[in-house]
N, CA, C and O atoms as a Tripos MOL2 file, in Angstrom:
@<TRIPOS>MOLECULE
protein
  232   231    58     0     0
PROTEIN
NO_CHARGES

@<TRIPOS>ATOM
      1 N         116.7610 -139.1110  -94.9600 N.3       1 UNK1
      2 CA        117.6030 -137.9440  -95.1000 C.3       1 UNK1
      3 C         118.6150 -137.9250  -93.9610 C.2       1 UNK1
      4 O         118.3830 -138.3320  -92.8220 O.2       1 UNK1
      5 N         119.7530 -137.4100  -94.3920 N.am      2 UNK2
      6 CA        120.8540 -137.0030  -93.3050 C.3       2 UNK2
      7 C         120.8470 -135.6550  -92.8530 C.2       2 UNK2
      8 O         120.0040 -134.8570  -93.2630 O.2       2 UNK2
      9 N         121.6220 -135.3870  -92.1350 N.am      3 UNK3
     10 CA        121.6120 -133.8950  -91.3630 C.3       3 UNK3
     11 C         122.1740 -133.0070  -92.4280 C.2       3 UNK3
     12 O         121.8710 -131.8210  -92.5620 O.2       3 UNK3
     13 N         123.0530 -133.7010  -93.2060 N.am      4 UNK4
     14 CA        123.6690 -132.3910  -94.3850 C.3       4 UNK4
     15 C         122.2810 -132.2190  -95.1750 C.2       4 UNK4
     16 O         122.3730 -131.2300  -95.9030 O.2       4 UNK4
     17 N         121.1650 -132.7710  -95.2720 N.am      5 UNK5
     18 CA        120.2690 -132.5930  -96.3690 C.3       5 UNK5
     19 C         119.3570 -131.7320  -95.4690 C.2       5 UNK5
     20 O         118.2200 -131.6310  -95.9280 O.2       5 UNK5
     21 N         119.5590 -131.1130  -94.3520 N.am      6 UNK6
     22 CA        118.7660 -129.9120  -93.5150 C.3       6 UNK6
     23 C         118.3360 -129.3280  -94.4130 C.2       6 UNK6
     24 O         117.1050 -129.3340  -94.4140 O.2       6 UNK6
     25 N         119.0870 -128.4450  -95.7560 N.am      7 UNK7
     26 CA        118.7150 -126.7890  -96.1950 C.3       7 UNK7
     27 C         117.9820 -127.5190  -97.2720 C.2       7 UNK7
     28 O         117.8270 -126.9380  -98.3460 O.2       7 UNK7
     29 N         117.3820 -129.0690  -97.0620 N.am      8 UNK8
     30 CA        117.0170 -129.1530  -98.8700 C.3       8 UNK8
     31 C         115.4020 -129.9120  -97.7640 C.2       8 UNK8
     32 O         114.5060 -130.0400  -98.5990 O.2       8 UNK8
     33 N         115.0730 -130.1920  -96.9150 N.am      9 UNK9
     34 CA        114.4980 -130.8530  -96.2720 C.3       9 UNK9
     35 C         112.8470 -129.8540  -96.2590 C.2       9 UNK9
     36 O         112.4810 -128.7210  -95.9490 O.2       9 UNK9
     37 N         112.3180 -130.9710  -96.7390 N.am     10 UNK10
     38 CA        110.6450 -130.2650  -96.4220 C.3      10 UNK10
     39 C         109.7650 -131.1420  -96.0620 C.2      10 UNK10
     40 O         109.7270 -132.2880  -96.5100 O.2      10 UNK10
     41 N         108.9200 -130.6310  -95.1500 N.am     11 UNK11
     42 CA        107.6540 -131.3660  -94.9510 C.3      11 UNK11
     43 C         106.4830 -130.8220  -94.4640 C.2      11 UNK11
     44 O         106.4420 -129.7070  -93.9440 O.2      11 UNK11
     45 N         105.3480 -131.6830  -94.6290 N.am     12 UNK12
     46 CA        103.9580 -130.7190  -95.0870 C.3      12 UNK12
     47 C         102.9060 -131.7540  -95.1850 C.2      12 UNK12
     48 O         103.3200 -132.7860  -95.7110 O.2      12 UNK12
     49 N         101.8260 -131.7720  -94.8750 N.am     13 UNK13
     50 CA        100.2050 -132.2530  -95.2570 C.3      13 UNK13
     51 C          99.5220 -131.6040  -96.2630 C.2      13 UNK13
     52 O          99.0760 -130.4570  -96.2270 O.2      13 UNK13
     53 N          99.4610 -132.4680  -97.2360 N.am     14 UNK14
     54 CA         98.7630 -131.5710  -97.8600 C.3      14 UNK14
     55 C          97.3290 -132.6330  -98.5030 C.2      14 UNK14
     56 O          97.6460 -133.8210  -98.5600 O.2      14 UNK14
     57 N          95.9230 -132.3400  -98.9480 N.am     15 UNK15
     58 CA         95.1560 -133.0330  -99.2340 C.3      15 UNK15
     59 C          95.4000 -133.9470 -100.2410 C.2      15 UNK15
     60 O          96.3910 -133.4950 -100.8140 O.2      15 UNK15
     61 N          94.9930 -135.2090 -100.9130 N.am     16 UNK16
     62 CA         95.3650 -136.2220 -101.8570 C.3      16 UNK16
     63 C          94.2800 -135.3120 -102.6560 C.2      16 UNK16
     64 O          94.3040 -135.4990 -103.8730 O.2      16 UNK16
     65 N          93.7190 -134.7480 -102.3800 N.am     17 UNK17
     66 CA         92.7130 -134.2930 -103.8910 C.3      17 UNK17
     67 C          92.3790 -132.8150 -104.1160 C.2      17 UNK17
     68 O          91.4390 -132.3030 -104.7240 O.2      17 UNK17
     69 N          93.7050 -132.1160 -103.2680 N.am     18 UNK18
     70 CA         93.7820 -130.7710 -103.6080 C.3      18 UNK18
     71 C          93.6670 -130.2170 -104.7950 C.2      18 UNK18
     72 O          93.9500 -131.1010 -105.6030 O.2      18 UNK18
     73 N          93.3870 -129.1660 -105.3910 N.am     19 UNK19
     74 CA         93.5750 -128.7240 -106.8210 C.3      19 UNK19
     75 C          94.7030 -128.1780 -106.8040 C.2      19 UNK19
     76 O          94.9650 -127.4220 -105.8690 O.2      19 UNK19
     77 N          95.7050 -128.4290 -107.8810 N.am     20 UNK20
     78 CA         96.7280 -128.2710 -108.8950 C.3      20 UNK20
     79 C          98.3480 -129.3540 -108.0020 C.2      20 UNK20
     80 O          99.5790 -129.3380 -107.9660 O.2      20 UNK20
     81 N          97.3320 -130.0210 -107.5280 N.am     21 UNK21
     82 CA         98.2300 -131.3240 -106.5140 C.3      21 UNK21
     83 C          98.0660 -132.6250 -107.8950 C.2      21 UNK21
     84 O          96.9690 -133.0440 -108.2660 O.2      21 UNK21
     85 N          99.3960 -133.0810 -108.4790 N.am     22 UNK22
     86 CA         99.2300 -134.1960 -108.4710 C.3      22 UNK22
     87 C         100.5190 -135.4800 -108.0580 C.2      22 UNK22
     88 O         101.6470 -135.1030 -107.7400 O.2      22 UNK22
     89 N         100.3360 -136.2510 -108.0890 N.am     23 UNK23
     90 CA        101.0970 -137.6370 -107.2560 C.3      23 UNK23
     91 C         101.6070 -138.2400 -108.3040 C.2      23 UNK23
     92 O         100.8370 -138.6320 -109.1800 O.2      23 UNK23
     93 N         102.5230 -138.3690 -108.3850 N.am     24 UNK24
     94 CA        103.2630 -139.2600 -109.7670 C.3      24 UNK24
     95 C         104.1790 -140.4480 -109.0330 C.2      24 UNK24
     96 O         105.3660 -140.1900 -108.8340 O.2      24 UNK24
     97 N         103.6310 -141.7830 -108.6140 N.am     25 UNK25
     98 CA        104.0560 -142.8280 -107.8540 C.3      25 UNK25
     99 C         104.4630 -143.8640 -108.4460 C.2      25 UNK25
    100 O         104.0800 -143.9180 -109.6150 O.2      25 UNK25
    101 N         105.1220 -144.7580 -108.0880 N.am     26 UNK26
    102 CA        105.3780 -146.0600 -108.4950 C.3      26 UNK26
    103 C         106.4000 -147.1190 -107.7280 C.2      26 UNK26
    104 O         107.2570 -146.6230 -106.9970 O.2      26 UNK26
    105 N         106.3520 -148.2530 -107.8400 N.am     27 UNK27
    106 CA        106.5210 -149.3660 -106.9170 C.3      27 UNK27
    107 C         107.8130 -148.8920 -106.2070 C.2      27 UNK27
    108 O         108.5310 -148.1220 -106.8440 O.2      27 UNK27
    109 N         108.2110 -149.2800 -104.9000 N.am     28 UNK28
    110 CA        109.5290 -148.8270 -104.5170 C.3      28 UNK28
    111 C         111.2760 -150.0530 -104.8870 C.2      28 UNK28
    112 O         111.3640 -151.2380 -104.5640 O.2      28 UNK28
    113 N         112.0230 -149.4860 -105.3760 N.am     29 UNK29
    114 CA        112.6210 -150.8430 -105.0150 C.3      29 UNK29
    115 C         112.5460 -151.6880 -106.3670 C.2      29 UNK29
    116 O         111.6600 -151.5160 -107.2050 O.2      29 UNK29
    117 N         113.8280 -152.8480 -106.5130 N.am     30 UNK30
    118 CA        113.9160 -153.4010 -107.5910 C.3      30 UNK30
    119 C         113.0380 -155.0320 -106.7940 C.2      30 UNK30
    120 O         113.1840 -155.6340 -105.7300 O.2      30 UNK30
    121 N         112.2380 -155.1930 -107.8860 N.am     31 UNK31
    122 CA        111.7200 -156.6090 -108.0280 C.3      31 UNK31
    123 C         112.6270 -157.6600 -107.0350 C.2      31 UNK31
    124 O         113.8290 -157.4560 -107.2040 O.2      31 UNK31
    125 N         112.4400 -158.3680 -106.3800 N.am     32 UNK32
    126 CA        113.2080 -159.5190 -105.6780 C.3      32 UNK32
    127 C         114.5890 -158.8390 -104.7740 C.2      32 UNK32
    128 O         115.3770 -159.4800 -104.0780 O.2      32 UNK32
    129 N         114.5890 -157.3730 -105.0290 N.am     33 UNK33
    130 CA        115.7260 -157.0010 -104.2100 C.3      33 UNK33
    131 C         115.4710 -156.7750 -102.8140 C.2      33 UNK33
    132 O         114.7170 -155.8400 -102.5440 O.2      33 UNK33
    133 N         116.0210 -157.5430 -101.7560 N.am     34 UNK34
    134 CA        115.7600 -157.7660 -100.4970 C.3      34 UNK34
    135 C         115.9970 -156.5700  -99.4920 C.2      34 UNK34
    136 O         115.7890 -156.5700  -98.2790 O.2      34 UNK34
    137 N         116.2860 -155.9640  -99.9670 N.am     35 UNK35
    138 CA        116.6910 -154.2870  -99.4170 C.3      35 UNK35
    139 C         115.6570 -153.7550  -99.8080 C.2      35 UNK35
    140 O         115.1600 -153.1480  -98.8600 O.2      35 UNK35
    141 N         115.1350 -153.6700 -100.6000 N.am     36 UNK36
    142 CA        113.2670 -153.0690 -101.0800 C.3      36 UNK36
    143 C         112.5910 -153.3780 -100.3410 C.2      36 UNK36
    144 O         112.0550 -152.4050  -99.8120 O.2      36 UNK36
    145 N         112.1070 -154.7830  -99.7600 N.am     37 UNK37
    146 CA        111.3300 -154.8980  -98.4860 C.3      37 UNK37
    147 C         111.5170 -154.2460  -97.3190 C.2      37 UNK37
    148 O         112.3630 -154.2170  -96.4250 O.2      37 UNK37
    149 N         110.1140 -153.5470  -97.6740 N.am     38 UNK38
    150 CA        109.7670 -152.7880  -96.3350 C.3      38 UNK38
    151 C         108.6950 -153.9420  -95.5570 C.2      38 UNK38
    152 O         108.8150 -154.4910  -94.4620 O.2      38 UNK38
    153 N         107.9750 -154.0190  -96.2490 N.am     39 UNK39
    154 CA        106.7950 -155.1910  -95.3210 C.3      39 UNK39
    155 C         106.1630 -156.0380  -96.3310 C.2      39 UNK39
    156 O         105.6800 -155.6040  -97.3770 O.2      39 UNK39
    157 N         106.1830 -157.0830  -96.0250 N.am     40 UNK40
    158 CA        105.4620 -158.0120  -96.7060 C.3      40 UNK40
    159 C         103.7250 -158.0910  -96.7510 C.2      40 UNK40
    160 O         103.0260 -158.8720  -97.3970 O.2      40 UNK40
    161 N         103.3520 -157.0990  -95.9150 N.am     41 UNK41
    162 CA        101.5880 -157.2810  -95.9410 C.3      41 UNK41
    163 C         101.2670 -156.0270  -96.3670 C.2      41 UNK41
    164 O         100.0720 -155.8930  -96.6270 O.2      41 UNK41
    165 N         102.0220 -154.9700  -96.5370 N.am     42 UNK42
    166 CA        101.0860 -153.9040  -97.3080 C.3      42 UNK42
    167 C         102.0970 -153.6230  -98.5120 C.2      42 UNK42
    168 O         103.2240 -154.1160  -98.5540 O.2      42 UNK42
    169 N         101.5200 -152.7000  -99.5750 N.am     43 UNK43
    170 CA        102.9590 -152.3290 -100.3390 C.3      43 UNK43
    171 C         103.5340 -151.7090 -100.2370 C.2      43 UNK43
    172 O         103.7310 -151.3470  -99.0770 O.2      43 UNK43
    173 N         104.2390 -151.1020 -101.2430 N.am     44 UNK44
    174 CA        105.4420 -150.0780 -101.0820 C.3      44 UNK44
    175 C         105.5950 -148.9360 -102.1210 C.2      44 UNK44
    176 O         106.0060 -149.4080 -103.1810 O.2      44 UNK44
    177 N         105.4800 -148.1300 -102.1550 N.am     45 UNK45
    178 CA        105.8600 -146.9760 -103.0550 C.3      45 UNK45
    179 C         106.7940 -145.5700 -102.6690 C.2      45 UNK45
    180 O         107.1330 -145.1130 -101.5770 O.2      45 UNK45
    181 N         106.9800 -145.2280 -103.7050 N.am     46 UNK46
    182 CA        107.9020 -143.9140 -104.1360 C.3      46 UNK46
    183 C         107.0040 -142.6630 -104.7990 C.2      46 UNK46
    184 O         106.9930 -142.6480 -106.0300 O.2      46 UNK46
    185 N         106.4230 -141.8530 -104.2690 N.am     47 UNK47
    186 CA        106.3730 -140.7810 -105.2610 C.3      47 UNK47
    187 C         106.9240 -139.4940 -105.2720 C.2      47 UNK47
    188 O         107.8480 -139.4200 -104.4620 O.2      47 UNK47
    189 N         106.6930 -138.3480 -105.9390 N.am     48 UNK48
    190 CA        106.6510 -137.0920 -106.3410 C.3      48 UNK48
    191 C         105.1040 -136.5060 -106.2750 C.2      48 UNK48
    192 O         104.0050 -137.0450 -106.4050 O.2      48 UNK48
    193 N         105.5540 -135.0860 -105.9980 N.am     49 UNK49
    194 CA        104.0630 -134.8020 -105.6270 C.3      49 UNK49
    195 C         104.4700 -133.2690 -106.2220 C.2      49 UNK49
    196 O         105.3020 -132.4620 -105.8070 O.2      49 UNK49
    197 N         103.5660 -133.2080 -107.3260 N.am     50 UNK50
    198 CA        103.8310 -131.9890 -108.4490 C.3      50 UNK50
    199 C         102.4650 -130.6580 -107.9800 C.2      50 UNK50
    200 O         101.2360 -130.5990 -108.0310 O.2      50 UNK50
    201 N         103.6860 -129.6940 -107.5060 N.am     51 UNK51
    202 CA        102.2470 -128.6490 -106.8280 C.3      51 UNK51
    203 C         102.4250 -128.0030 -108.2490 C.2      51 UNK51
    204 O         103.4900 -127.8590 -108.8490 O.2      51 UNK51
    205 N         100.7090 -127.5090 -108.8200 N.am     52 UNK52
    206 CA        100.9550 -126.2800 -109.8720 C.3      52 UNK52
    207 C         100.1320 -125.4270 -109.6620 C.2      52 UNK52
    208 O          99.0050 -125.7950 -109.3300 O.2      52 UNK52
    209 N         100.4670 -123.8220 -109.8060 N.am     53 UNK53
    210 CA         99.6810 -123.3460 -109.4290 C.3      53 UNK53
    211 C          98.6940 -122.8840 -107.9980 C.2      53 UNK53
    212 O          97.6520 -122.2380 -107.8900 O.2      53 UNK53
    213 N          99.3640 -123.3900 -107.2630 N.am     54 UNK54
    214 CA         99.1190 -123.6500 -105.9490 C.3      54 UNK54
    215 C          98.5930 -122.4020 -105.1420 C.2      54 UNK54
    216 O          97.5740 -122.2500 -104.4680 O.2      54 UNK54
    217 N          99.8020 -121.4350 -105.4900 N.am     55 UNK55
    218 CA        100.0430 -120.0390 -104.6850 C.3      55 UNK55
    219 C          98.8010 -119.1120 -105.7110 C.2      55 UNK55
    220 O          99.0920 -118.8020 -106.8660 O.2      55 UNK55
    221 N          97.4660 -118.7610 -105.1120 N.am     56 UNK56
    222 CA         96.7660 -117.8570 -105.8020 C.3      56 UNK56
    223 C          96.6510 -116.4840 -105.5450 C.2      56 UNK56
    224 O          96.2230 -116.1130 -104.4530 O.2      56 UNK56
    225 N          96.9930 -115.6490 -106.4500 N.am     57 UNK57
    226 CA         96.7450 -114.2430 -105.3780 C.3      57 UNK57
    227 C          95.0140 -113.9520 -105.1420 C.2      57 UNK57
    228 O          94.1430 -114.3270 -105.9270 O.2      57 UNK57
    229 N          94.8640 -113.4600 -104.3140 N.am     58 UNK58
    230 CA         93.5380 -113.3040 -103.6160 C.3      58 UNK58
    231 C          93.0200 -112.1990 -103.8270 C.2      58 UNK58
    232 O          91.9310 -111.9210 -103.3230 O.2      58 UNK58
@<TRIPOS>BOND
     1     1     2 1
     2     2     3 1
     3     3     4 2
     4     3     5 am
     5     5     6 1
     6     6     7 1
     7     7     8 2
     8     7     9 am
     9     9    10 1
    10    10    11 1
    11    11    12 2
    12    11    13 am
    13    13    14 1
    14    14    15 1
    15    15    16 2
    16    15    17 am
    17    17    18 1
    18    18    19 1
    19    19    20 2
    20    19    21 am
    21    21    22 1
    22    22    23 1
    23    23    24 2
    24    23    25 am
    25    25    26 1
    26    26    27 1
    27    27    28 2
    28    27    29 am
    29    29    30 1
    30    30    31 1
    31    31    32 2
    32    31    33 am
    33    33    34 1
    34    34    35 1
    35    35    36 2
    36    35    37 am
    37    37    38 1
    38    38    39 1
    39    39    40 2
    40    39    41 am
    41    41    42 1
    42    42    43 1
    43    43    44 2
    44    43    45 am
    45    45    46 1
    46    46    47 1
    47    47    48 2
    48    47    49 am
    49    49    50 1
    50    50    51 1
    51    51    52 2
    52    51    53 am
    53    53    54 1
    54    54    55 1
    55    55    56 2
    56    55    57 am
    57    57    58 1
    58    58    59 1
    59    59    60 2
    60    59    61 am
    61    61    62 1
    62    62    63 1
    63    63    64 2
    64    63    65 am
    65    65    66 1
    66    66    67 1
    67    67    68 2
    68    67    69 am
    69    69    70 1
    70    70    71 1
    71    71    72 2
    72    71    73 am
    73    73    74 1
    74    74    75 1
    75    75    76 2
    76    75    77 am
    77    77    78 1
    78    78    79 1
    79    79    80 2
    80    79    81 am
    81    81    82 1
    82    82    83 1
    83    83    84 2
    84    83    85 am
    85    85    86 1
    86    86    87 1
    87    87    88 2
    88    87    89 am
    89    89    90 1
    90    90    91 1
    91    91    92 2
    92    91    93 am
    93    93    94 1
    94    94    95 1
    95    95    96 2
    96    95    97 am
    97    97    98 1
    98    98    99 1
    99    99   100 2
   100    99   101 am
   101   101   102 1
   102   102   103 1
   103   103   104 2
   104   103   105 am
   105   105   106 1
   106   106   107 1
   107   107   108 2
   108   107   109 am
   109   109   110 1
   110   110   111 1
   111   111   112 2
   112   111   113 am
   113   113   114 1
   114   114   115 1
   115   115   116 2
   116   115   117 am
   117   117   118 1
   118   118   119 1
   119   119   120 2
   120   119   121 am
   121   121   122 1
   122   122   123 1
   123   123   124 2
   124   123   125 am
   125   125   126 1
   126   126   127 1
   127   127   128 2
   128   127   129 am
   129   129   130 1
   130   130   131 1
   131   131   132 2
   132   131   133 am
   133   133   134 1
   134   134   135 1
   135   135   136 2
   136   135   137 am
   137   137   138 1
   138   138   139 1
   139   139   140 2
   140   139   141 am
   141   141   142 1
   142   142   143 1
   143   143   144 2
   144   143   145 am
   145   145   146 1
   146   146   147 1
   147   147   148 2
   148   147   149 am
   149   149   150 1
   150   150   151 1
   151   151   152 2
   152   151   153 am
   153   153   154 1
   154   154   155 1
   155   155   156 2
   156   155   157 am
   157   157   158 1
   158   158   159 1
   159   159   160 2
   160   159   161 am
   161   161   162 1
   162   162   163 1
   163   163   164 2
   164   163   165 am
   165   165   166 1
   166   166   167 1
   167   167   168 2
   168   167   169 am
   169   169   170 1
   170   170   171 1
   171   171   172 2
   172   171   173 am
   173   173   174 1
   174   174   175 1
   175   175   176 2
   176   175   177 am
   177   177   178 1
   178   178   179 1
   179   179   180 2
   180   179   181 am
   181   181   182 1
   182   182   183 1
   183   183   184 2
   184   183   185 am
   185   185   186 1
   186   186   187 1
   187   187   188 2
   188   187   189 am
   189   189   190 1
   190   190   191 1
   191   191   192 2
   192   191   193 am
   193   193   194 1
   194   194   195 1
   195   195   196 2
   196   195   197 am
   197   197   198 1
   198   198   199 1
   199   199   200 2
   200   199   201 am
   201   201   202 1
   202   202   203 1
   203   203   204 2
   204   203   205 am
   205   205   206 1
   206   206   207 1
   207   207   208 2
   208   207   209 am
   209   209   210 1
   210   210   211 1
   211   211   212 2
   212   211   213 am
   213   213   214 1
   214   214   215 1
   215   215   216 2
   216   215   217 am
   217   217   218 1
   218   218   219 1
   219   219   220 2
   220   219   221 am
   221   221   222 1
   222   222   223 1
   223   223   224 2
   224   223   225 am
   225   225   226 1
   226   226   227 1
   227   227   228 2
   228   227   229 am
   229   229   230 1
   230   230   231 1
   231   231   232 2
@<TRIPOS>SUBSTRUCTURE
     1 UNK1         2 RESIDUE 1 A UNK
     2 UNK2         6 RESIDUE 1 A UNK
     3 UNK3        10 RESIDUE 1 A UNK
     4 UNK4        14 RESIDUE 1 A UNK
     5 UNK5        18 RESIDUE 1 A UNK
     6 UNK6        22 RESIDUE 1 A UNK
     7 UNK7        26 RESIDUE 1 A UNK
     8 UNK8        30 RESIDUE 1 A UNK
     9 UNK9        34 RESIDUE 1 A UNK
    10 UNK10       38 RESIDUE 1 A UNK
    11 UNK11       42 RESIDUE 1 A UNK
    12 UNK12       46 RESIDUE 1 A UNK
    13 UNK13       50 RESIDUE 1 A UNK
    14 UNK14       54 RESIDUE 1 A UNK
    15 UNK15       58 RESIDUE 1 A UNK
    16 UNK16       62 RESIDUE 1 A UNK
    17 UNK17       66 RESIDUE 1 A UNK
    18 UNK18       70 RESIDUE 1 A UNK
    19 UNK19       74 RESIDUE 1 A UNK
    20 UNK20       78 RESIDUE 1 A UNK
    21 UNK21       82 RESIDUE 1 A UNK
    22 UNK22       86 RESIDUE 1 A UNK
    23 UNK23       90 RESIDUE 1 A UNK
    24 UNK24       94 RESIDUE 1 A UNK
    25 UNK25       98 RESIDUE 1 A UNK
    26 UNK26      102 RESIDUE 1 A UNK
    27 UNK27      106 RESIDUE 1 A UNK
    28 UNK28      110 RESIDUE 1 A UNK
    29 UNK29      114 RESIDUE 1 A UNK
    30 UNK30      118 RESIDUE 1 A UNK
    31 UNK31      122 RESIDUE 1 A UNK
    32 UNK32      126 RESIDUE 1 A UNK
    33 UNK33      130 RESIDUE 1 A UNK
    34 UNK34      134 RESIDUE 1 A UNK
    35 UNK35      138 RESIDUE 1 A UNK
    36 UNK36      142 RESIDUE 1 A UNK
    37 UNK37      146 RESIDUE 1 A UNK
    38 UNK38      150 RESIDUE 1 A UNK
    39 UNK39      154 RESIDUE 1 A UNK
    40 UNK40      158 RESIDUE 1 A UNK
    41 UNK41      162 RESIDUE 1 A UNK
    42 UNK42      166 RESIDUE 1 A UNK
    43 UNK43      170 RESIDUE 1 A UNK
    44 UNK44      174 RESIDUE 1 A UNK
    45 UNK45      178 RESIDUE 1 A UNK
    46 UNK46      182 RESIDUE 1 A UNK
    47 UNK47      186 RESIDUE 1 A UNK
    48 UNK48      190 RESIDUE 1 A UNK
    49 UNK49      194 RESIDUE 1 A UNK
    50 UNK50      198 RESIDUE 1 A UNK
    51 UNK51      202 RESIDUE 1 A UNK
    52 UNK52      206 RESIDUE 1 A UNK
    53 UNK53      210 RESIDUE 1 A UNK
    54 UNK54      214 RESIDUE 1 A UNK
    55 UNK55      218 RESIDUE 1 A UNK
    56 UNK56      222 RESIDUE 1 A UNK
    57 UNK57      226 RESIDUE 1 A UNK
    58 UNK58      230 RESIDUE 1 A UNK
């Protein structure tokens, strides 16, 4: 992200096996495109992380 993307910018921990958390991932990067390599010994991915339901009233 760049500095103009401040008002759109989030970040957060949240558990991999929270309820109404899910992860919608997949490989990063085009096949053989040398700009996709990030590291050659682990892989690489892209996801989305779909909160539903999250906010419960108590």
């Amino acid at each position: 992200m760049t500095p103009d993307d401040d008002a759109f910018a989030v970040c957060c921990a949240v558990p991999i096996d929270a309820e109404g958390i899910t992860v919608v991932a997949r490989a990063a990067g085009r096949p053989g495109e040398e700009a996709a390599v990030f590291s050659k010994h682990y892989g690489q991915t892209t996801g989305v992380v779909l909160f539903e339901n999250v906010f419960r009233a108590s």
